[in-house]
C-alpha positions in Angstrom: 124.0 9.0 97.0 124.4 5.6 97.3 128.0 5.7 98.3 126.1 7.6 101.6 124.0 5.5 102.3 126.6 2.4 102.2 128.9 4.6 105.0 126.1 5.8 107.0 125.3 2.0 107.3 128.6 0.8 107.9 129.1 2.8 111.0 126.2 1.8 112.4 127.9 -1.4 113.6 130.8 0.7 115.6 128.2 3.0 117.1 126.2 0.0 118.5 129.1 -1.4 119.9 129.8 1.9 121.6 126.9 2.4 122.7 126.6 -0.7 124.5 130.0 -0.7 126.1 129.3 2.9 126.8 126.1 1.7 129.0 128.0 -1.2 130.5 125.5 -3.8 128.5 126.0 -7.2 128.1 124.5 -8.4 124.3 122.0 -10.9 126.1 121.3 -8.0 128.3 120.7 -5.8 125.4 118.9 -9.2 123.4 115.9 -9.4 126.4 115.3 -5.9 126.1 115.0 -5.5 122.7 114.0 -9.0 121.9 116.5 -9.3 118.9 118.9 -12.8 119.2 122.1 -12.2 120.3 123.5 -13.9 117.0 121.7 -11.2 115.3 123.0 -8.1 117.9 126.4 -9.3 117.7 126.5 -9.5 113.6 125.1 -5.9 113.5 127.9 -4.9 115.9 130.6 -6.1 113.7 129.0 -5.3 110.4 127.8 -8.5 109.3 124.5 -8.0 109.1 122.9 -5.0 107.8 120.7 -2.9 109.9 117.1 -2.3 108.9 114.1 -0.6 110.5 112.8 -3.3 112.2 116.2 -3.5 114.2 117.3 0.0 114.2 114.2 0.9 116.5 114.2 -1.3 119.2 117.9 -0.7 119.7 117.2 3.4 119.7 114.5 2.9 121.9 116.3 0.5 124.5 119.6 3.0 124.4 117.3 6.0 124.8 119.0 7.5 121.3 117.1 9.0 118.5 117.6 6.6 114.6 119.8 9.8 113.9 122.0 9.2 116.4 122.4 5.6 115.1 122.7 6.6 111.7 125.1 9.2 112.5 123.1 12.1 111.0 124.4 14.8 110.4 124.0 17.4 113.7 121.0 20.2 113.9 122.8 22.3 116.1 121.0 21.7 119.0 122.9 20.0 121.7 119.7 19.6 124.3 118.5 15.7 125.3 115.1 15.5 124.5 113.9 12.7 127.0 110.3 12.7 126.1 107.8 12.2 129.1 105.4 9.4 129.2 101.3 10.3 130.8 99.7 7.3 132.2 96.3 7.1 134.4 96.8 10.7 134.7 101.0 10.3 136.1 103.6 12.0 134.4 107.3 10.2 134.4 109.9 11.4 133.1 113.1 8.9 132.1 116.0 10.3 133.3 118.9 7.6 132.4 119.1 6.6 128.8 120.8 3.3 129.1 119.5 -0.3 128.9 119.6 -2.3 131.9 120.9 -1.4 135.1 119.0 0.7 137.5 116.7 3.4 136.0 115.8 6.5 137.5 112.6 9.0 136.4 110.8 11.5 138.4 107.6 11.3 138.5 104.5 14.0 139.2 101.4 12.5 140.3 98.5 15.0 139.8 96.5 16.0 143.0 94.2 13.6 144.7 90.2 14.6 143.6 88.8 12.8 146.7 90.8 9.8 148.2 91.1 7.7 145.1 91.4 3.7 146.4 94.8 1.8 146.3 95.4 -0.2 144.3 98.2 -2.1 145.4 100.3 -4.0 142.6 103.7 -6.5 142.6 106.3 -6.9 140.2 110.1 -8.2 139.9 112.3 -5.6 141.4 113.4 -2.6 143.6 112.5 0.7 144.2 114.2 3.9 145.5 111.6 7.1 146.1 112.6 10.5 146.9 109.9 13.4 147.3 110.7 16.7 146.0 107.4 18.3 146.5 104.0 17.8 147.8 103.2 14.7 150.0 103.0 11.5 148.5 101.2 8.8 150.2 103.0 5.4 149.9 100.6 1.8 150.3 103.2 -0.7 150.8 102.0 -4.2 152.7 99.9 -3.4 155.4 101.8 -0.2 156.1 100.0 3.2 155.3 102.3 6.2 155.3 102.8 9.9 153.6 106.0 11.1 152.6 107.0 14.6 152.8 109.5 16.4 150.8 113.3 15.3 151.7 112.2 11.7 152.8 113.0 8.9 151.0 111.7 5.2 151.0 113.0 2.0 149.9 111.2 -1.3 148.8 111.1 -4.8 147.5 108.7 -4.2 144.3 107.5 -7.9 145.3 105.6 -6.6 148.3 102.3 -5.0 147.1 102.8 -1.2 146.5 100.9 1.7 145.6 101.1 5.3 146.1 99.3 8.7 144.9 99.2 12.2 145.9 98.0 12.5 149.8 96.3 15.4 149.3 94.8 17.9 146.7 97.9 19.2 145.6 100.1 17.5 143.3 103.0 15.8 144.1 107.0 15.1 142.8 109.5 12.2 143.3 112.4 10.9 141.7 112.8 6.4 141.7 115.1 4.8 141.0 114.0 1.3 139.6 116.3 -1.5 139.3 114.6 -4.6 137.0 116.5 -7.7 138.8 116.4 -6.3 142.6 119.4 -3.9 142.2 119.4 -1.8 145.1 121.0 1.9 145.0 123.8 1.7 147.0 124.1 5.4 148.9 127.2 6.1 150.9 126.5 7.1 154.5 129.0 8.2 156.8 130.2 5.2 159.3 128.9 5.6 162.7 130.8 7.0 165.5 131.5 4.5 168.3 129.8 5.1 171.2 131.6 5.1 174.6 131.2 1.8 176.5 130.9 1.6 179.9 
């Protein structure tokens, strides 16, 4: 029994250092997420330090994994990702990338508006892609007012005040992307076509 335990434990190192290359992570990325010293990340990596609790679940939570998964359980069978939605102040979000750092994306459903509920327009470090699948959201951002159908999209500096809700009483879905440091998602377009001069 022991002899398990010792080689579940000693691959736990090689999966971290998978995981992390996997996501494109840098250790001090992965240290101010998880708030473990780079030292101590890069001894787990290699197998010098022994994982415990205490670091096994930060590390699970910042690469959106389950302890099994680090611990190289064995399988149940069932291959399905089970993201697990977050409810806050009545919003749903859903995380839909499972790697620390980087730019995040979740969709979001914002339940309808009972009355017209008051902005309240907050700031924080960052950038922020929004995409409305269905319903209209109403989007507070500086001293513009505006509603969003589905299909449009909006872009913002996370710096400039912000708020937004459903704009009506039905409820409303978007997908954002978030990126922590001012990432900005980079969409292709198609160039322009020259116009005739003259």
């Amino acid at each position: 029994m022991n002899n398990d335990l010792d080689k579940a434990l000693d691959g736990v190192g090689p999966r971290l250092r998978a995981l992390r290359r996997q996501r494109e992570t840098t250790l001090a990325d992965l240290s101010a997420t998880t708030g473990i010293s780079v030292s101590t990340l890069s001894r787990l990596e290699s197998g010098a330090r022994r994982p415990t609790l205490e670091l096994l679940l930060p590390l699970a939570r910042a690469y959106g994994v389950t302890l099994d998964e680090l611990v190289d359980a064995p399988p149940t069978g069932d291959p399905r990702i089970h993201l697990r939605p977050v409810a806050r102040g009545g919003m749903t979000m859903l995380p839909l990338t499972r790697r620390a750092g980087g730019i995040q994306a979740y969709k979001l459903v914002l339940p309808a508006s009972s009355g017209r509920r008051e902005p309240d327009p907050q700031i924080h470090e960052g950038y922020e892609w929004l995409y409305v699948l269905n319903g209209r959201l109403r989007v507070v951002l500086g001293e513009h007012d505006l509603v969003l159908v589905p299909g449009e999209a909006a872009e913002f500096d996370t710096r400039v005040p912000h708020w937004f809700g459903a704009a009506d009483n039905e409820p409303v879905e978007f997908l954002s992307l978030f990126g922590k440091q001012g990432e900005r998602a980079h969409l292709r377009a198609r160039p322009k076509t020259k116009q005739p001069s003259g």
